[in-house]
Steps between C-alpha positions, in 0.01 A plus 500: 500500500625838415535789769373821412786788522411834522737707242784707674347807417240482785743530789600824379118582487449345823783778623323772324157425654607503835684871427157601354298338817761652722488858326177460478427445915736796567266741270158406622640525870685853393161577394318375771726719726504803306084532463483450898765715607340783676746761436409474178110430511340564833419752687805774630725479178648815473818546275703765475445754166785705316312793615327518885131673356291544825138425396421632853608820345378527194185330516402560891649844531514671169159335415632379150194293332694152428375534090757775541800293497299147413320602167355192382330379809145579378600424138676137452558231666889604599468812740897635342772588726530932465738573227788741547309772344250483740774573765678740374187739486587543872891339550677668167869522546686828457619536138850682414368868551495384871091506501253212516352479129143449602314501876758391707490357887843376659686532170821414622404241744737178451171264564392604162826426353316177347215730313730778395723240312139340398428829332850548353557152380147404356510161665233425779564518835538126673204498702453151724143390427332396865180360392566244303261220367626217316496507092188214515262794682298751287421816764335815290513761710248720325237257524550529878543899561153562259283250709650701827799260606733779687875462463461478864330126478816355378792733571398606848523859620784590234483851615623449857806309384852666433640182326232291388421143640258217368229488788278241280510168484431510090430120517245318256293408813512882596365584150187273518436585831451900379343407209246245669422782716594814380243742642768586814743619247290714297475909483385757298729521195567866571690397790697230417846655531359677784670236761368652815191505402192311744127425464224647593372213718552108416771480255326147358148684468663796296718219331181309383326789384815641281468117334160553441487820344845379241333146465863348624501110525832427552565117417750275647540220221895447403468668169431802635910515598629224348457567130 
């Protein structure tokens, strides 16, 4: 009787499939480590950007609308990170003749070294992006702001913070839990960027009759994100 021999080939393929199930082990637990790592997803990440802008400032003291700086918010689904131009209206540096060429506050403060050679240069300025969701989520923004979702329901009280911190969870089961009751997180639309803004009375009752009036049935089937 003759004994079937596997060709020599297969114990270099036996080599490579261990490499690829070893490789493979070390990416999925990379992976695994990196989407439940809660400096990087949960609650309190806070990084530090190329230039320390004080929210608490701008939006709490100065009163700045946040569709100043974040111009798409009620537009698209992206709400845009303020372009240089937008800065400079207030932050221009001082030009050769020794004067600030447009409106100018701090000019020669080094912690707008990073804009200033923004403006110069024509390349962006390396913002670090805190709320981040992973590529697989759709999140429109604008659908949210026009049925009276404040910034304030997901970014938390933006204008009391100096640097600013996640302070939501931003977890699927956090998103179906708002949108299979969202009546607590509704306002009128004209105050959406108002973030210290309260009810008149039961914030569910004026909730539920904001979804009334806009017909807002928020749904909670996987397409909805996942698309």
């Amino acid at each position: 009787m003759n004994r079937f021999l596997f060709p020599r080939w297969t114990n270099k393929f036996l080599a490579l499939l261990g490499l690829l199930l070893l490789g493979g082990g070390g990416y999925a637990g990379t992976m695994f480590l990196g989407v439940t790592d809660p400096v990087t997803l949960n609650p309190g990440f806070v990084p530090e950007q190329p230039i320390p802008f004080s929210h608490k400032i701008h939006a709490g003291q100065l009163k700045l609308d946040c569709r100043y700086c974040h111009t798409n918010v009620d537009k698209g689904a992206a709400s845009t990170i303020p372009a240089t131009a937008t800065c400079i209206n207030c932050h221009s540096p001082i030009d050769k003749s020794g004067a600030p060429a447009l409106a100018s506050v701090h000019p020669a403060s080094t912690k707008l070294k990073a804009l200033h050679e923004s403006w110069e240069t024509g390349r962006s300025v390396p913002w670090v992006k805190i709320h981040r969701l992973p590529d697989f989520v759709f999140f429109n923004h604008s659908a949210h702001v026009n049925r009276g979702v404040s910034c304030v329901v997901c970014h938390g009280r933006i204008d009391t913070m100096d640097k600013v911190v996640q302070s939501r969870e931003l977890s699927m089961a956090w998103c179906i839990e708002c949108h299979s009751n969202p009546d607590p997180n509704l306002r009128p639309v004209e105050f959406i960027t108002k973030l210290d803004w309260q009810p008149q009375g039961d914030p569910a009752e004026v909730g539920a009759q904001i979804r009334a009036e806009k017909n807002i049935h928020p749904k909670t089937n996987c397409a909805v994100c996942h698309r």
